[in-house]
Structures are given as C-alpha cells and as structure tokens.
C-alpha positions, 0 to 999 in steps of 0.5 A, a space after each residue: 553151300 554145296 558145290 551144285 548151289 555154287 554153281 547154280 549161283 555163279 551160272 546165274 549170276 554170269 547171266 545176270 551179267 550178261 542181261 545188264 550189260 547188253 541190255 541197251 544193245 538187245 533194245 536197239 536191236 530189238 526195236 529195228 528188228 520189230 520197228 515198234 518201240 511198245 512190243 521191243 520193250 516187251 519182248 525183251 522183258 520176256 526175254 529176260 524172264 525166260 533167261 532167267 528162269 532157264 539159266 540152269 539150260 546153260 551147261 558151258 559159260 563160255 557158250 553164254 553169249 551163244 545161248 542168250 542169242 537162241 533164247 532171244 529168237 525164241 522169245 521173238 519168234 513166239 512173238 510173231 507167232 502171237 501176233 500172226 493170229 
C-alpha cells in the first residue's frame, strides 16, 4: 500500500468516523432546522454522499469537524434552493 493510499484510507475512515458518530446529532438538527422529518432524512442521506465522495477535500483532520459543518450547509443550502422553485 503506498503511502498516498494509507492516507487517503486513514482521512476516509476519520470521516466514516465522524458521519457514525454524530449521526442522531445531525438528525435532530436537521429536523428542527427544516421542521419536517421526510426531507431531514433526506437531506442528511445527501450529506452523507457528498461527504463521502469528497473526503479527499479534507486536507487537515484536525479541521474535520469544521469541514463536515461546511458540507452540511451546502447540501441544506442546496436544498432550500430546490425547493424555492
């Protein structure tokens, strides 16, 4: 395994982590923040997928937590740009 490959899986991992652990979190504020339990759920499925097909955007782990929050306003964001239409 070469050392780029280690690291891409150690970053990816982090991340998994990180999505696990704050899950119910993420889901409790995602339901307050758009007051419908159908689209938190979805919006936080798209989270997931953005997250995890762009975990390579991560440069610093100990910035993870950070990252993770401008991803999850993205992907809202997007949201209440689909529906304003």
């Amino acid at each position: 395994m070469t050392t780029h490959s280690a690291e891409t899986d150690r970053r990816k991992r982090a991340v998994e982590v990180a999505l696990i652990e704050s899950h119910q979190d993420m889901f409790r504020f995602l339901k307050r923040k758009l007051r419908n339990e159908h689209d938190a759920k979805d919006v936080l499925q798209e989270f997931y997928v953005k997250a995890l097909t762009r975990f390579d955007d991560l440069k610093d782990e100990d910035r993870l937590r950070g990252w993770l929050s401008l991803v999850l306003r993205s992907v809202i964001a997007d949201h209440f740009r689909a529906n304003a239409r």
